[in-house]
VOPA-816919 format. One record per residue (C-alpha): residue in three letters; z negated, x negated, y negated. Coordinates in steps of 0.1 Angstrom, whole numbers, padded with zeros to 4 digits, always signed. Each point is the difference from the previous one (the first is absolute). Example, Ala and Ser with C-alpha at 12.3 -4.5 7.8 and 13.67 -1.06 7.14 Angstrom:
BEGIN
ALA-0078-0123+0045/SER+0007-0014-0034/
# end
This chain:
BEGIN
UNK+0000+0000+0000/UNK+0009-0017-0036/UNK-0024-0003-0027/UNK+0000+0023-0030/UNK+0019-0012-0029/UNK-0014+0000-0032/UNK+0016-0014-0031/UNK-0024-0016-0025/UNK+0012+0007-0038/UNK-0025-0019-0025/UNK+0010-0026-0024/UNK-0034-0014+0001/UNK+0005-0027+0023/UNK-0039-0008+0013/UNK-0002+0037+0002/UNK+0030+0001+0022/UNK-0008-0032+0020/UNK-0035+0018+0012/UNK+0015+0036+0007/UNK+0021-0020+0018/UNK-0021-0019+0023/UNK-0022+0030+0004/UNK+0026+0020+0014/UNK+0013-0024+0024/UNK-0031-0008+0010/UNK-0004+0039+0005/UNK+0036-0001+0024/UNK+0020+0008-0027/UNK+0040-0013-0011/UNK+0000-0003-0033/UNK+0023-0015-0027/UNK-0008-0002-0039/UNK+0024+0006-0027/UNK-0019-0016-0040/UNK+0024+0027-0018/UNK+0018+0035-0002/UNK+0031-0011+0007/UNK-0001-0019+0032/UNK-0024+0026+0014/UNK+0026+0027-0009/UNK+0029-0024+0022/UNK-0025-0010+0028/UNK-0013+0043+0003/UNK+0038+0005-0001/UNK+0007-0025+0025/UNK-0020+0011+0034/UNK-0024+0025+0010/UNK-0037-0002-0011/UNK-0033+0012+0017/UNK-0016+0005-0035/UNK+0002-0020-0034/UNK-0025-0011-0023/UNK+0012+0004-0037/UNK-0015-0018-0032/UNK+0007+0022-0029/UNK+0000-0030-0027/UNK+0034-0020+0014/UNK+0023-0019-0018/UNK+0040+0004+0004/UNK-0010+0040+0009/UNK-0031+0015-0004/UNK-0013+0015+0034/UNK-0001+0037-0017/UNK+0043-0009-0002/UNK-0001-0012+0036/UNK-0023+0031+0014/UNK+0024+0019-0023/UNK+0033-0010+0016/UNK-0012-0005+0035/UNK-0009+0040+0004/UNK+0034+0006-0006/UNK+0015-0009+0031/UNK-0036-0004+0017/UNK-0031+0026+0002/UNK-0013-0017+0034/UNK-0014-0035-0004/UNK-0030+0005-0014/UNK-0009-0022-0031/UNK-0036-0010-0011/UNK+0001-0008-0036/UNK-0024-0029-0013/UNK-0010+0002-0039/UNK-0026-0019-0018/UNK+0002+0026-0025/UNK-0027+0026+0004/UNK+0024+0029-0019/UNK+0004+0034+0009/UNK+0037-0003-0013/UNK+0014-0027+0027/UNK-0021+0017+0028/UNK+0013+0036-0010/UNK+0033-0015-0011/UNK+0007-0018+0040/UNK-0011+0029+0021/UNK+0021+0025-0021/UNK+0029-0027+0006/UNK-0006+0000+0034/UNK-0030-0031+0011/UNK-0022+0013+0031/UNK-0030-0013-0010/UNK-0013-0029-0031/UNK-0030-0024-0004/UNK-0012-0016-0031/UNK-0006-0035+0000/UNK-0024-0020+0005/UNK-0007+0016+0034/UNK-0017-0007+0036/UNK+0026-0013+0024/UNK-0017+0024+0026/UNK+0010+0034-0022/UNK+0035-0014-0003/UNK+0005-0007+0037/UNK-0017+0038+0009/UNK+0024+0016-0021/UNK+0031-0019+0013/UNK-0011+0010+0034/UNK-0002+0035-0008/UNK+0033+0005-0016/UNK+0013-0022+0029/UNK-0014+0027+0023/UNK+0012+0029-0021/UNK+0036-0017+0004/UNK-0002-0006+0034/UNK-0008+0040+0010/UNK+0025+0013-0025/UNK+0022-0022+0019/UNK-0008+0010+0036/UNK+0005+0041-0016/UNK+0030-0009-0014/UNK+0016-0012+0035/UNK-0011+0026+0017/UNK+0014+0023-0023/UNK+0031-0014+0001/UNK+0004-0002+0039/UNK+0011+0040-0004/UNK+0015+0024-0026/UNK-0007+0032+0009/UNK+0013+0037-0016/UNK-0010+0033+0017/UNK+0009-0006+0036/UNK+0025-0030-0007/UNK-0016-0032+0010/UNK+0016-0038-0001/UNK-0016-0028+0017/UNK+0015-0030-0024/UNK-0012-0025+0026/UNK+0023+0015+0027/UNK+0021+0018-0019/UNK-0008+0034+0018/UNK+0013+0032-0018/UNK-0018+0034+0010/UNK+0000+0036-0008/UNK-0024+0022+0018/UNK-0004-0027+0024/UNK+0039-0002+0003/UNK+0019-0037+0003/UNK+0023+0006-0030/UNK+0028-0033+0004/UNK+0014-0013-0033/UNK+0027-0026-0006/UNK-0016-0031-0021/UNK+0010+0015-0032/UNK-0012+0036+0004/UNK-0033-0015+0011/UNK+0000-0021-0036/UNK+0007+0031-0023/UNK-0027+0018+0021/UNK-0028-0027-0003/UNK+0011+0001-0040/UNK-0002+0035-0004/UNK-0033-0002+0021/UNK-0015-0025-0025/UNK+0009+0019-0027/UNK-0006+0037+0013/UNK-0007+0026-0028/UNK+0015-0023-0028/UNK+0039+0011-0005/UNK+0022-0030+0004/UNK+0037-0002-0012/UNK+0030-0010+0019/UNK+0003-0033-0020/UNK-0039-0009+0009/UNK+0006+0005+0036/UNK+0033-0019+0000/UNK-0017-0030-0021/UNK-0035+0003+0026/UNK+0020+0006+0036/UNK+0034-0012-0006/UNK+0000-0028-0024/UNK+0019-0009-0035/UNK+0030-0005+0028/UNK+0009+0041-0001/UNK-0009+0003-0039/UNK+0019+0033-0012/UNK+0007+0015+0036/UNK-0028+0022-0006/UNK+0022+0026+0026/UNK-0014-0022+0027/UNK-0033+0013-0004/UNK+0011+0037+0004/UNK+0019-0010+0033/UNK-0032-0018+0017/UNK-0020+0029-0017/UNK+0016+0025+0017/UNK+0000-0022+0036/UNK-0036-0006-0003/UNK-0006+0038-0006/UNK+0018+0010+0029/UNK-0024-0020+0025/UNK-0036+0002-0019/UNK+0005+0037-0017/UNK+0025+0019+0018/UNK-0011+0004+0035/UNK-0039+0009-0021/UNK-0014+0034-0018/UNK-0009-0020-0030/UNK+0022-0025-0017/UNK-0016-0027-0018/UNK+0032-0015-0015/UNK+0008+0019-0034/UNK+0029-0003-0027/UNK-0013+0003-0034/UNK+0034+0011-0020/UNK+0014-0027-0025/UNK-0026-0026+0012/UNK-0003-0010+0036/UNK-0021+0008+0026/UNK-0038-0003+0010/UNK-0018+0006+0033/UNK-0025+0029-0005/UNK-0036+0000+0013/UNK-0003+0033+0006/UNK-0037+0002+0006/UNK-0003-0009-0037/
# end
């Protein structure tokens, strides 16, 4: 099993040096980054178990960094360290996004009970998130996405590759109305751009095998826009 990953961000270098060695010491992987941005490049550049984040950097402040990484990222949790003792920076890096802060100076023993928690918090959300994702489910229509298996009232429904694609998309997306050029771009690539009359074709197949043979059909045109699949125990 590999070590969690944590990224140091402090441009206070003893500071960093002894976070450093307590972690590893702890069984930690760690790497420091002395300003915003190289930590920016570095969270950019790999996956991280949790980062620790100075507010005060120089090149980016870590308010800018916190700012930019929620963006693209709401998982890794980030611990943001301050040695200002202001209601403004704590208020201002939760509402931006941080997990948790502590003001500095502070007991190496807090710091490493906090990073353990939110390194616990991450690993459950992680372990729910996998096992949500080993099914989609609507009404009686079941997929296994680790084998692939299509059902329907405990029926073996076989689809070709593709149909099996636009159904796991619609799946993901069931309630929200998608239109023909989102479905092209998220099933068939930028390759079929424009033919947007594909979708209707493997619409119609994929109707004929999951909502055909059924009383209720899950598969719904919404006029002028696209088509959605519709929970109908909403």
């Amino acid at each position: 099993m590999s070590k969690p990953a944590i990224l140091i961000v402090e441009d206070e270098q003893k500071l960093s040096r002894v976070l450093q060695l307590e972690l590893e010491y702890e069984d930690y992987e760690t790497e420091v980054a002395d300003n915003g941005k190289d930590a920016l490049e570095l969270i950019e550049s790999r996956e991280w178990d949790l980062v620790l984040l100075d507010i005060m950097l120089p090149k980016l402040s870590g308010l800018e960094v916190l700012r930019r990484v929620r963006r693209t990222d709401e998982a890794t949790p980030i611990i943001l360290l301050t040695a200002r003792d202001q209601v403004f920076d704590k208020v201002s890096g939760l509402d931006l996004g941080a997990n948790d802060y502590i003001t500095k100076p502070f007991e190496i023993e807090e710091l490493l009970a906090r990073i353990r928690a939110h390194l616990r918090n991450r690993q459950t959300l992680q372990s729910e998130d996998v096992a949500e994702e080993q099914s989609l489910t609507v009404g009686d229509l079941y997929v296994n996405l680790n084998s692939r298996e299509v059902l329907r009232e405990d029926v073996a429904i076989e689809l070709t590759p593709r149909e099996y694609d636009l159904l796991i998309y619609l799946l993901k997306n069931k309630n929200i109305v998608l239109t023909r050029d989102q479905l092209i771009e998220n099933v068939w690539g930028y390759d079929y751009y424009g033919e947007t009359n594909v979708v209707d074709v493997y619409v119609r197949y994929l109707r004929q095998k999951i909502d055909k043979p059924f009383t209720v059909a899950y598969i719904q045109t919404v006029r002028g826009v696209g088509y959605t699949i519709k929970d109908h125990d909403r």
